[in-house]
KOLTI-241132 format. One line per field, with one value per residue (C-alpha): x, y, z; residue in one letter. Coordinates in steps of 0.5 Angstrom, whole numbers, plus 2048, in hexadecimal, padded with zeros to 3 digits. Layout:
! residues N
xx = X	... $
yy = Y	... $
zz = Z	... $
residu = A	... $
! end
This chain:
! residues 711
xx = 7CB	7D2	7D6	7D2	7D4	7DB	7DB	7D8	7DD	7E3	7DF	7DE	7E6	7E7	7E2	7E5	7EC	7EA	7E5	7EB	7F1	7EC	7EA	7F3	7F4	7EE	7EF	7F7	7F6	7F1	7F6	7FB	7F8	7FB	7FA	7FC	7FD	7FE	7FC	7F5	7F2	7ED	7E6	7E8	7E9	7E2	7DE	7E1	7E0	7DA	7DD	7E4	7E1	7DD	7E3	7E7	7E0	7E2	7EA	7E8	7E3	7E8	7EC	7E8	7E6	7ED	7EF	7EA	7EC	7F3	7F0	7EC	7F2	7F4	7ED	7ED	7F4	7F0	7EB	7F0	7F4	7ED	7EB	7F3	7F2	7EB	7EA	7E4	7E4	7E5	7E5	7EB	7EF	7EC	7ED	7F5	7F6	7F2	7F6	7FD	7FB	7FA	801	805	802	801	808	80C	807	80A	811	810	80F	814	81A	817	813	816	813	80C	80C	810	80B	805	80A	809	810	818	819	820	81B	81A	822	824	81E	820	827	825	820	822	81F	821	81E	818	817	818	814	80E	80E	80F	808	804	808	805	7FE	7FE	800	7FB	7F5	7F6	7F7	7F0	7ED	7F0	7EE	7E7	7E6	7EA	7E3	7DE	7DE	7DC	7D8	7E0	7E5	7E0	7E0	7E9	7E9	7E5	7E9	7F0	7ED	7EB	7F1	7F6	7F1	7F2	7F9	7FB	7F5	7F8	800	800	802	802	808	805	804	80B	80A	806	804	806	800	801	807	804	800	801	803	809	807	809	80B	80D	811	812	813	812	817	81D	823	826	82D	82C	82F	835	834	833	839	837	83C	838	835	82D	82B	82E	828	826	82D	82E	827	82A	82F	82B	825	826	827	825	82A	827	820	81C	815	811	80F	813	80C	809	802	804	80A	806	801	806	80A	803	800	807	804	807	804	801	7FD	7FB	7F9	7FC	801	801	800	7F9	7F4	7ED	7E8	7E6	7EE	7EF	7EC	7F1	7F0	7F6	7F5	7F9	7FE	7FA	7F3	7F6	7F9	7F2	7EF	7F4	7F3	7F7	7F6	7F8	7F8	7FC	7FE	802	802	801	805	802	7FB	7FB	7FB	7F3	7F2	7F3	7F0	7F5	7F0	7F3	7EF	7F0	7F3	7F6	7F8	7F6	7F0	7F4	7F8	7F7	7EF	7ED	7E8	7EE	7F3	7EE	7EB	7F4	7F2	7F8	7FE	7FD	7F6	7FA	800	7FB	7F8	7FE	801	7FB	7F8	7FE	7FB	7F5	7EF	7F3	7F3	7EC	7E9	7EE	7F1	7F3	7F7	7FB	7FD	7FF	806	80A	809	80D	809	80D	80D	807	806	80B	807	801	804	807	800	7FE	803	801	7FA	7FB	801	7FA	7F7	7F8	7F7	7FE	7FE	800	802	805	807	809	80C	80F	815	81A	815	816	817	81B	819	819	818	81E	823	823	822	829	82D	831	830	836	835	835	831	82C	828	821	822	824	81E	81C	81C	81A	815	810	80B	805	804	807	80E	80D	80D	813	818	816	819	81F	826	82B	82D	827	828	82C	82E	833	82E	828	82C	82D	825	824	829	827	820	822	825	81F	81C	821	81E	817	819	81C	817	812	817	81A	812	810	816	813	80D	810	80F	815	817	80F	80F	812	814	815	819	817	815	811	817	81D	81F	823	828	82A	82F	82D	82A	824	820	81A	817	815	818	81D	821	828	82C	82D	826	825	81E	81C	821	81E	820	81D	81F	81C	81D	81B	81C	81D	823	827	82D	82E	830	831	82D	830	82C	826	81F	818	814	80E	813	811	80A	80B	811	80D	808	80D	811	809	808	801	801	803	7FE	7FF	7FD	804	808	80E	811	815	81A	81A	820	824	823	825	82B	831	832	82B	829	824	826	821	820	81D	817	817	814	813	80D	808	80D	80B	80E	814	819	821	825	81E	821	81C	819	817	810	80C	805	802	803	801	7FB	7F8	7F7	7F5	7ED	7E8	7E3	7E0	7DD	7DA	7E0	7E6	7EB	7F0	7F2	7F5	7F0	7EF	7F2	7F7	7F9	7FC	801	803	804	808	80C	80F	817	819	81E	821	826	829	82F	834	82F	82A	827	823	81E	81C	816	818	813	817	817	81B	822	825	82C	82F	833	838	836	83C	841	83D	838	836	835	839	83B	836	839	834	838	83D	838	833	831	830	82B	827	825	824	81F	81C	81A	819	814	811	80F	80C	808	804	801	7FA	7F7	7FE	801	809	80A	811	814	80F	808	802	7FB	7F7	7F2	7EC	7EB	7F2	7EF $
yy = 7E2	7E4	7E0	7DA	7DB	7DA	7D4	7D0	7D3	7D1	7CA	7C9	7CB	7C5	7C0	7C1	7C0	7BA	7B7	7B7	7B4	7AE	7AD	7AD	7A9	7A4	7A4	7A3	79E	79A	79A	797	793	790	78B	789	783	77C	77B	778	775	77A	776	776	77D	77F	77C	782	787	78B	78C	78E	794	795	795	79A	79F	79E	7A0	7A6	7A8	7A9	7AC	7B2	7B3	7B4	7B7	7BD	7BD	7BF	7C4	7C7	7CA	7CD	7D0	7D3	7D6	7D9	7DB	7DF	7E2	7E5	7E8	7EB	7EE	7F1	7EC	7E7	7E0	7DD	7D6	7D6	7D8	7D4	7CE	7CF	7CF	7CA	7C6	7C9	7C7	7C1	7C0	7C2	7BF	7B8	7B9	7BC	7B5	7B1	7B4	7B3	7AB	7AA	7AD	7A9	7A3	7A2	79B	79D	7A1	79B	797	79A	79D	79B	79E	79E	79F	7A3	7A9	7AB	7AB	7B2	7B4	7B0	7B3	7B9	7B7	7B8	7B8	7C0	7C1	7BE	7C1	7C8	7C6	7C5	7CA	7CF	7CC	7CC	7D3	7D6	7D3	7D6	7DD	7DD	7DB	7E0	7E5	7E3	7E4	7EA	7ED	7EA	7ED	7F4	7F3	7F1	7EB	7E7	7E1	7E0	7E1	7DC	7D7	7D8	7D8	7D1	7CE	7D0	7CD	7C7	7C6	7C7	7C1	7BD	7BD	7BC	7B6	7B4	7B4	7B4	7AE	7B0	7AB	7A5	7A7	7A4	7A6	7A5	79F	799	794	790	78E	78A	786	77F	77C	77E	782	77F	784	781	786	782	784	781	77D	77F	77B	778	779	781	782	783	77D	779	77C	781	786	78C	78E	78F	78E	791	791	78A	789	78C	788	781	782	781	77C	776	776	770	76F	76A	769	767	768	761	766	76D	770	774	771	76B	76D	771	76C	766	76B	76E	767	763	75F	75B	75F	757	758	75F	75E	765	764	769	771	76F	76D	76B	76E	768	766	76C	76A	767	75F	761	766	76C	76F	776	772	76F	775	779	772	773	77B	77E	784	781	786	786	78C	78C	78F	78B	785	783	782	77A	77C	77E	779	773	771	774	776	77D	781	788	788	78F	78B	78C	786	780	782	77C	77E	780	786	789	789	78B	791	794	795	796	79A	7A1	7A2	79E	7A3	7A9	7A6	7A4	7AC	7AC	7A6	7A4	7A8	7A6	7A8	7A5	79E	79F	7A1	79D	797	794	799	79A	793	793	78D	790	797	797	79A	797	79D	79E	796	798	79D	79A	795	799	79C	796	795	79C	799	792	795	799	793	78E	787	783	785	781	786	783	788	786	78B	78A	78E	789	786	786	78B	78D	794	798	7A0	7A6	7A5	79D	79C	79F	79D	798	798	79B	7A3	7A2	79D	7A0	799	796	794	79A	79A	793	78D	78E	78B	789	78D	788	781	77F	782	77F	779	77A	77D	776	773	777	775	77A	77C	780	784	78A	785	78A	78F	78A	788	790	792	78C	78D	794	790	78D	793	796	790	790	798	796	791	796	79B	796	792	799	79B	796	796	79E	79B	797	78F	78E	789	786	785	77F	781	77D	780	77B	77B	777	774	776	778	775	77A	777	772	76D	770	772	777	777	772	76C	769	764	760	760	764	767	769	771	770	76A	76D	773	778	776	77A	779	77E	77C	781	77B	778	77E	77A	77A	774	773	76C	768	762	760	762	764	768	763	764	76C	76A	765	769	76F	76B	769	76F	773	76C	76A	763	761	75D	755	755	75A	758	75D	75B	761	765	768	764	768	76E	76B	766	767	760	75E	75A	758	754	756	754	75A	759	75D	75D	762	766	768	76A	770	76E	76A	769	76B	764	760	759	756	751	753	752	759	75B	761	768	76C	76F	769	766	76C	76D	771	76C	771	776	77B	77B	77B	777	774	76C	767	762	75C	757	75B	759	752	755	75B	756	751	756	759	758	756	756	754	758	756	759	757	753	755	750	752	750	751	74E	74C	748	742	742	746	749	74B	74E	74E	754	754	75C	75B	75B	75D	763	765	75D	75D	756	750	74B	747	740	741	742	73C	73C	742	743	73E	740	746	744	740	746	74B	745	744	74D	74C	746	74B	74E	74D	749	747	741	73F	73A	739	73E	745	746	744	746	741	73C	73D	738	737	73C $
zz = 7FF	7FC	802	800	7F9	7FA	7FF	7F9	7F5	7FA	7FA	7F3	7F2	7F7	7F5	7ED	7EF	7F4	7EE	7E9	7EE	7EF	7E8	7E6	7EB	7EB	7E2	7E4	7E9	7E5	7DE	7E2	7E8	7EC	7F2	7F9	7FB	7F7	7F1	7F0	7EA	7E6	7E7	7EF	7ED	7E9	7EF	7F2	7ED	7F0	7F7	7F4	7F0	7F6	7FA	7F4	7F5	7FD	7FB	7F6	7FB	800	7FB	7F9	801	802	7FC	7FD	803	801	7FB	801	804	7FD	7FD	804	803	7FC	801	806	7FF	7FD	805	805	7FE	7FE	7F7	7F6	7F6	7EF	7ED	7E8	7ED	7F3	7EE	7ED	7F4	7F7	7F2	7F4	7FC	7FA	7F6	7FA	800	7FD	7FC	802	805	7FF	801	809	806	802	807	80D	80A	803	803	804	7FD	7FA	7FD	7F7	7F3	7EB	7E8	7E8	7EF	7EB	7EB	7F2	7F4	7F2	7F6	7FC	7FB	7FE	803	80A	811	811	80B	80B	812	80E	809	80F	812	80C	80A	810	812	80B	80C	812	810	80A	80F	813	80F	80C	813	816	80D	80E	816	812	80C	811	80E	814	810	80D	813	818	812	811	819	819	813	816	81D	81A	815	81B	820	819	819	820	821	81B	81E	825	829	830	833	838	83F	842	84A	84F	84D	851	854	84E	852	857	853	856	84F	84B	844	83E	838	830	82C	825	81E	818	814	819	818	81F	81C	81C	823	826	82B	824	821	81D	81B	81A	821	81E	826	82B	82F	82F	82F	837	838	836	83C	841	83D	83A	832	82D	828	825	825	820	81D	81A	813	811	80F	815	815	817	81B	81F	820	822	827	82A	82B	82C	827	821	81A	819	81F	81E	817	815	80F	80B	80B	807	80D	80C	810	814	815	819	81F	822	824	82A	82F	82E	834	834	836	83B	83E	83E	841	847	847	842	83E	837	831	82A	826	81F	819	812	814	81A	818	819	821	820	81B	81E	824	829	82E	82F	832	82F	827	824	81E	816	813	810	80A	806	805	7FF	801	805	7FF	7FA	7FE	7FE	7F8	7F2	7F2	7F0	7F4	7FA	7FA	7FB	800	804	805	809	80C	811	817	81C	817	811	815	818	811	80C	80F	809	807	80F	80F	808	807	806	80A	811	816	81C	820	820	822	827	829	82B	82F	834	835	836	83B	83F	83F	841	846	849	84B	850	84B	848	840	83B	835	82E	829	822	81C	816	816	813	80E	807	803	809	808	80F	811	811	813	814	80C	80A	810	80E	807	802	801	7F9	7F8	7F3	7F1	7F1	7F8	7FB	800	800	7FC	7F6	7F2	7F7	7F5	7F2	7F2	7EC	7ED	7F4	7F0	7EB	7F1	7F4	7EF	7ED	7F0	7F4	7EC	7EC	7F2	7F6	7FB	800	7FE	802	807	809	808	80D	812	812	813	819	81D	81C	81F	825	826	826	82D	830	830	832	838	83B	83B	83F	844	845	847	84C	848	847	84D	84C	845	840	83A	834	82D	827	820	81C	817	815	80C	808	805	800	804	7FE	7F9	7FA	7FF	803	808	808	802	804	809	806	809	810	810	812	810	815	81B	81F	825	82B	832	838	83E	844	84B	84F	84A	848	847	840	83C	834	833	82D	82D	828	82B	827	827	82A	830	831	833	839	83B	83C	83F	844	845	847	84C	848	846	840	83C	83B	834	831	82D	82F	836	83B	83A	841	843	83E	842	849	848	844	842	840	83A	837	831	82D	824	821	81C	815	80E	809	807	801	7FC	7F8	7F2	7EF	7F4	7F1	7F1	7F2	7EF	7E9	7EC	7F2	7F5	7F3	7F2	7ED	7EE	7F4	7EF	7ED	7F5	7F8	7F9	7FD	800	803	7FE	804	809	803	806	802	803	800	7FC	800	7FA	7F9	801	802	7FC	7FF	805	800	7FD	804	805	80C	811	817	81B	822	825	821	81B	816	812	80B	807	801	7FD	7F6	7F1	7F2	7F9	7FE	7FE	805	807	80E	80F	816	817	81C	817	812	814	80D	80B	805	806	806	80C	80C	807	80D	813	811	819	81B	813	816	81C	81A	815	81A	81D	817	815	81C	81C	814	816	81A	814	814	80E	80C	80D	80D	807	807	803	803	806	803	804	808	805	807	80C	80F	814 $
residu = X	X	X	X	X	X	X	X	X	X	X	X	X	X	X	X	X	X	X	X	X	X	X	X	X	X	X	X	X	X	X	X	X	X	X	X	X	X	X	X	X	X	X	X	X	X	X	X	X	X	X	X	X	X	X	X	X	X	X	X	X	X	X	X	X	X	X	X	X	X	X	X	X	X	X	X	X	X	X	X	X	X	X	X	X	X	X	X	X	X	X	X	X	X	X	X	X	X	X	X	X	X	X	X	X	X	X	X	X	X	X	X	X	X	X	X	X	X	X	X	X	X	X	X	X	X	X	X	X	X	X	X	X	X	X	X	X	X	X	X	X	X	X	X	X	X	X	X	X	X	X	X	X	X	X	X	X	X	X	X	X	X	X	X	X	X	X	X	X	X	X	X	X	X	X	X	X	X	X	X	X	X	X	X	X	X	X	X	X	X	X	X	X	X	X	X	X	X	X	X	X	X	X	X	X	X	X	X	X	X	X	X	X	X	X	X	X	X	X	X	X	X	X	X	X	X	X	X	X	X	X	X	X	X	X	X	X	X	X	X	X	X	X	X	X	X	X	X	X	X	X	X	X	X	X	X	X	X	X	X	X	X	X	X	X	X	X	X	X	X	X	X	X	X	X	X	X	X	X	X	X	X	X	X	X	X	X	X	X	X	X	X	X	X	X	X	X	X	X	X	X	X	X	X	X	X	X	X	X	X	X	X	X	X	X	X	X	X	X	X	X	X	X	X	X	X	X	X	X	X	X	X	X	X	X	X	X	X	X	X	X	X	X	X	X	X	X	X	X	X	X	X	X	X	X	X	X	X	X	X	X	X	X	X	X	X	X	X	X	X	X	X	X	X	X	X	X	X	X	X	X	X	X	X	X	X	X	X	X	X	X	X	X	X	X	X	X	X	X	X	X	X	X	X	X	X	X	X	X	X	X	X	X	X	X	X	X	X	X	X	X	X	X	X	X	X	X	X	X	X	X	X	X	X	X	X	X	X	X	X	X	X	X	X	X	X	X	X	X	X	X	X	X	X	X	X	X	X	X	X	X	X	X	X	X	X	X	X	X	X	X	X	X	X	X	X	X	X	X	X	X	X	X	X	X	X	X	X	X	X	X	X	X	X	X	X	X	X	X	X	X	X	X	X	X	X	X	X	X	X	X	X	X	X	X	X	X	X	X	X	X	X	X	X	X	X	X	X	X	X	X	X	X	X	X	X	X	X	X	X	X	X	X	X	X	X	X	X	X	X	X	X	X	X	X	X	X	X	X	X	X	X	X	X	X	X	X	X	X	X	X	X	X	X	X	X	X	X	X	X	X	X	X	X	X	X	X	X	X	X	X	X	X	X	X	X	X	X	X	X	X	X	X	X	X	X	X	X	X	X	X	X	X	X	X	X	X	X	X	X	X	X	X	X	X	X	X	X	X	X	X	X	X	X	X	X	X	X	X	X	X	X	X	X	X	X	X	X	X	X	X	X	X	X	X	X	X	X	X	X	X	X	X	X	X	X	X	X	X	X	X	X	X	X	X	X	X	X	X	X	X	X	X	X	X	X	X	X	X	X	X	X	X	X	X	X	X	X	X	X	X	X	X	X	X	X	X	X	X	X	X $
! end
């Protein structure tokens, strides 16, 4: 009965420390709410009002469970402490300690993100950034592996002692139940960490499939220019860099929209955002089956394997109807119910010490795939298991991984996040971009000029960003080779978009087509066994063009209704060209564009058009009235080899500026008074590819939306 006694004591020791953890962290969360996400005006808000506290009861609950699962451990060592000493068990004594295990395991946690992860705690993080410096100073690898040890080594001693005490005592009843505690403890934590590498041998059947293999290794907002083939003065990529030489690298592709929704879904259908229906990141339930046939369909139509793994970024290849068989993706990030269930900052910054590992993703999904956050291995990771299971088999595979390691706020992992970045730097933006961390100062940095930010500082985090990407690659690449698929398997390196750096003011994507257009302008690297010639193709091609040319490159038929054409003959003659124009419009603005001119079309703030047609799913869209606005309000261009034609939609009419990028790569000078010819039959064509909007028709100066009855 005594034993009894002071296991209720142990517990009541946790559950105390675990109750008050959550109620401050619940209280604190509450008083300074936060949200994810875009902002969402308050009546769309209030129809959410009982599943967000159902959602705050969820985080608080998981709070407490972990929480007291920490404290337990203090209890437990209380427990062995008492066994050594001869002492009884006490609640006072059982309290202080279950509150000491939690401190100081929740900190050497904290400790382990902010030298390894710094972006995943600014990701949550409510305060001056200032504030963690010093202590980042004196964190190293070495350190944090002693501190490690230190911890687990003295757990260990304490339980020990506590059971060779108890069997000394006879207290078998407590040695049996620290042997379990010390048992499960250690099957917790390694469950937790241990990654068994992918199997790398003797796997060699899915070498003699009959097709070729297709593998895609894209990230998000990756820069074409940040590559030694393009020029790029610091070597962030080595790795792709030695695959370049023996495979065929796009200098200058081009994607129709810099947002990833519709990009992806133009380079995955080979279809025109007009015909995809897809304009926006904000896509309506029923816009999401596609109306064009995705390439990942065909595949699994003619046998293939098709699967899709990523991280918060790749979310759009499980929501739009792809067709991929297998998805390890998070739910749309542009949902309501999944932003609301992140929860605020204080709450989601606990939760994020402990959720970034197997059971975190099973049981917190919202908060693994946190914007924000880089989880990249772990995207890696999961690919290279993929590729051991389907290297088992004896079907092709099509595999497409998609990671936001160069996305803003262009944080990354240890060591990549410090490893251009200058030494002394001690601003907000030390470990990621600052300022990104809820919707409204989204919305403000959007519309702050260059003035207002560290600019080299930027551009360091995310050339950091981009090494860590080309790591990501080689682990991937060098697994499959180890499996022996490298000479029967395409690879492709892309992204979705590019980012303006603040070349013209301002940063970000999709924003404008002034300039040299490091938003519209994407990496594309085809590596194909058959053509390991290696070539630089400078010439203008689109991303529409991806899909036909994979088709072509796997020997399946290309679909007639596409709107791309094949790149193929890129890879087997040297002088090949196409002479292709290339297509691209800007996306939704977040808010006001730096240098916009006054009289330019607009339309309301992104708050006021968004809205959740469907309450029960909780995706958010853009309301129908606001759509042919949005579709107006679009700036335009035409780039060909040498040529880029822009149009601007004024009130009055439109505006276009003719640049020869040849001369004039960054376009400063609008030619088009000494190039009147030329103007005009790029005109004609930007025209003729506007004019393909539906519901809209050409009046001579901008798109209109189509009287009902003019069919």
């Amino acid at each position: 009965m005594r034993e009894h006694r002071q296991y209720w004591k142990l517990l009541a020791a946790a559950a105390v420390v675990a109750t008050l953890v959550t109620l401050v962290l619940t209280a604190k969360s509450l008083l300074d709410f936060t949200r994810t996400g875009p902002e969402i005006r308050g009546e769309i808000l209030d129809s959410y009002s009982s599943y967000a506290a159902l959602a705050m009861l969820r985080l608080a609950a998981w709070t407490w469970l972990i929480s007291f699962a920490l404290a337990s451990v203090g209890s437990v060592i209380h427990l062995a402490r008492c066994q050594s000493h001869g002492r009884p068990v006490r609640f006072l004594p059982a309290l202080i300690w279950a509150g000491l295990a939690w401190s100081i395991i929740t900190g050497a946690l904290f400790l382990h993100l902010l030298l390894y992860n710094p972006s995943g705690i600014i990701a949550s993080f409510l305060y001056d950034p200032a504030r963690l410096y010093p202590v980042w100073d004196l964190l190293t690898p070495t350190r944090l592996t002693l501190l490690q040890i230190l911890i687990i080594g003295l757990l260990g001693l304490a339980l020990l002692s506590g059971i060779m005490a108890g069997r000394r005592r006879g207290a078998v009843g407590t040695a049996r139940f620290l042997t379990a505690y010390a048992i499960a403890g250690a099957a917790l934590y390694l469950g937790l960490n241990y990654h068994p590498e992918p199997v790398s041998h003797g796997l060699q059947a899915g070498t003699t499939t009959p097709r070729m293999n297709l593998l895609m290794i894209g990230s998000d907002t990756l820069r074409a220019d940040r590559f030694s083939v393009t020029g790029y003065a610091r070597e962030l990529t080595p790795y792709i860099d030695d695959l370049a030489r023996e495979g065929t690298f796009f200098t200058q592709a081009y994607v129709p929209v810099a947002r990833t929704a519709p990009s992806l879904a133009s380079m995955l259908t080979g279809a025109w955002p007009q015909r995809t229906g897809i304009r926006s990141n904000y896509i309506g339930d029923p816009e999401t089956r596609l109306p064009a046939t995705g390439l990942p369909e065909l595949l699994s139509r003619a046998g293939y394997h098709t699967a899709a793994v990523g991280d918060w970024a790749g979310g759009d290849l499980a929501k739009l109807s792809f067709g991929y068989r297998k998805t390890d993706l998070p739910e749309d990030q542009w949902n309501i119910k999944f932003l609301i269930r992140q929860g605020p900052k204080d709450i989601r910054l606990f939760l994020s010490l402990f959720a970034h590992n197997p059971l975190g993703k099973r049981l917190l999904p919202e908060i693994y795939y946190l914007a924000g956050f880089p989880i990249y291995t772990e995207i890696t990771y999961k690919a290279r298991q993929l590729l051991s299971e389907y290297a088992a088999g004896d079907r092709p595979f099509h595999l497409n991984v998609f990671m936001g390691a160069t996305h803003a706020p262009f944080g990354s992992e240890y060591p990549y996040y410090k490893m251009f970045a200058a030494g002394d730097y001690y601003g907000d933006s030390k470990f990621a971009l600052s300022g990104l961390t809820d919707p409204s100062s989204i919305i403000k940095r959007q519309e702050q000029g260059k003035e207002a930010f560290d600019i080299q500082q930027v551009i360091d985090l995310y050339d950091g960003a981009v090494r860590s990407f080309d790591d990501q690659v080689r682990a991937i690449v060098e697994h499959l080779e180890s499996l022996g698929l490298r000479d029967n398997t395409l690879i492709v390196i892309y992204s979705d978009h590019g980012t303006d750096l603040f070349e013209r003011h301002t940063w970000g994507q999709g924003n404008s087509v002034v300039g040299d257009d490091p938003s519209a302008r994407i990496p594309i690297l085809i590596l194909d066994p058959r053509h390991r010639d290696g070539r630089a193709v400078h010439r203008t091609v689109r991303s529409v063009d991806l899909m036909p040319t994979l088709l072509e490159l796997l020997e399946l038929p290309v679909p007639e209704s596409v709107d791309g054409v094949s790149l193929a003959g890129y890879l087997q003659q040297a002088d090949f060209d196409l002479d292709l124009p290339a297509f691209h419009e800007t996306g939704v603005w977040l808010g006001q564009i730096p240098g916009l001119q006054d009289n330019h079309l607009q339309y309301p703030p992104l708050l006021e058009m968004l809205e959740v047609p469907d309450k029960h799913t909780g995706t958010l869209a853009i309301k129908p009235e606001y759509r042919s606005r949005v579709i107006q309000a679009k700036d335009r261009m035409i780039r060909t080899d040498k040529w880029k034609l822009v149009y601007l939609p004024m009130r009055d009419g439109a505006e276009y500026w003719l640049f020869d990028i040849e001369n004039d790569p960054l376009c400063y000078d609008n030619v088009i008074d000494e190039y009147p010819q030329v103007a005009a039959r790029l005109k004609r064509e930007l025209i003729e590819w506007m004019s393909l909007e539906p519901g809209m028709e050409w009046d001579g100066q901008l798109l209109q939306p189509r009287a009902a009855g003019n069919g």
